[in-house]
Phi, psi and omega in degrees: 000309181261042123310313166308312185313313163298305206291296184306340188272339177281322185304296172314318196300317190276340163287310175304309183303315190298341205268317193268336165304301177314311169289326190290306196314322171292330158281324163295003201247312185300307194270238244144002194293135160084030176270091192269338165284101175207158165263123171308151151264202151248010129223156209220126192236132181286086201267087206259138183292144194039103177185045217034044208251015153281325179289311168313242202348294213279013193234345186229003181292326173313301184352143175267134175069046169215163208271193195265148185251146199170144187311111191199158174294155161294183177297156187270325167308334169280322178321299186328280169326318184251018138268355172253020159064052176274178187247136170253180179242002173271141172260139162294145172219111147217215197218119169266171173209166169272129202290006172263319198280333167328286183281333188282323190289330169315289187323291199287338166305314194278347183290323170264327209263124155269115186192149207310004193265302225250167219024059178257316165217072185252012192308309192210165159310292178293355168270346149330292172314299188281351164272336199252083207300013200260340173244085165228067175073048173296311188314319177287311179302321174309328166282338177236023147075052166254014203298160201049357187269108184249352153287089183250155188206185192303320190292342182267005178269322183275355169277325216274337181275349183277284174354280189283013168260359197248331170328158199263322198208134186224131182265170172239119182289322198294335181221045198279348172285328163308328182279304183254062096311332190274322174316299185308284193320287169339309174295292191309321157330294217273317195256313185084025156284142170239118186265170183276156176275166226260152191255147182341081163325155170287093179299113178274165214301172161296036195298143166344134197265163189286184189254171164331298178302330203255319189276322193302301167343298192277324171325258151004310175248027175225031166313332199248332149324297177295326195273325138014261221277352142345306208256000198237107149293145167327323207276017160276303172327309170294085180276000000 
């Protein structure tokens, strides 16, 4: 009897899930999100989640000639172009972050916030981990036109790093303020843009920092994420 019970409760559980995957996809599909088919503008800010990019957004969106912001991959047409070694003409902007610092804020965020996403697979960190395809190595799929494909491999570690040598501008969320002051110059130099300064972050609460065991986790399913940001020195980031 309480085998059966198991066996019915993994079954439902996994049924819920699948139910709760569909619906994000569908809503997200509908609003444009994680949508790599778009016509580029010519700048484009690459908004990888919780990675400061509300803060980004609400300091560079005024710009003329720049695209609508929403979670999204580069263009698949820019992809195209810099692995057949074309020149694209967007300039890209985005922010990286470390992929333990992400995943954890990710994590504790959906835990509290009500929305059709979120706590949906927070029982624990590994059903999190194992459900939620937004923290499985996103910085790469968003760079190599992969989103939901958590099947990755060397060669999409080595586009995504071809990628991100083509960028206009790749920030360290860890030095983001330093980091975009030379972006305001840099626009002003280049463009004769003036950007807004960056507006207060938001502090989020004090969580708990993960455990050992909990970094080893996030670690485990964002090996080609971690060998990334590893591999990007400050003085690269800043492009």
């Amino acid at each position: 009897m309480r085998k059966t019970i198991q066996k019915l409760s993994v079954r439902y559980k996994s049924l819920s899930h699948l139910i709760a995957r569909e619906s994000e996809r569908y809503v997200n599909t509908k609003t444009g999100f994680h949508d790599q088919f778009y016509d580029p503008q010519e700048f484009e800010f690459i908004h990888i989640p919780k990675c400061a990019g509300t803060s980004v957004s609400n300091a560079i969106m005024h710009i003329p000639r720049i695209g609508e912001h929403k979670h999204k991959p580069i263009a698949m047409i820019d992809f195209v172009k810099i692995v057949s070694e074309d020149l694209i003409e967007t300039k890209y902007i985005t922010v990286l972050r470390h992929l333990v610092e992400r995943v954890w804020s990710y994590y504790n965020m959906i835990r509290k916030k009500d929305h059709f996403a979120w706590g949906k697979y927070t029982n624990s960190l590994d059903d999190f981990l194992t459900n939620c395809w937004e923290v499985n190595n996103m910085m790469i799929q968003y760079l190599v036109c992969k989103p939901r494909q958590q099947i990755l491999s060397l060669a999409d570690l080595e586009a995504a790093k071809l990628v991100l040598s083509k960028f206009y501008s790749v920030m360290d969320m860890n030095n983001l303020n330093d980091d975009w002051e030379k972006l305001k110059h840099k626009m002003n130099e280049d463009f004769k843009i003036e950007l807004n300064s960056l507006p207060y972050m938001n502090k989020a609460p004090q969580y708990r920092p993960p455990t050992e065991d909990q970094v080893r986790k996030i670690e485990a399913h964002n090996q080609w994420d971690l060998k990334l940001y590893e591999s990007l020195s400050y003085s690269n980031l800043q492009l």
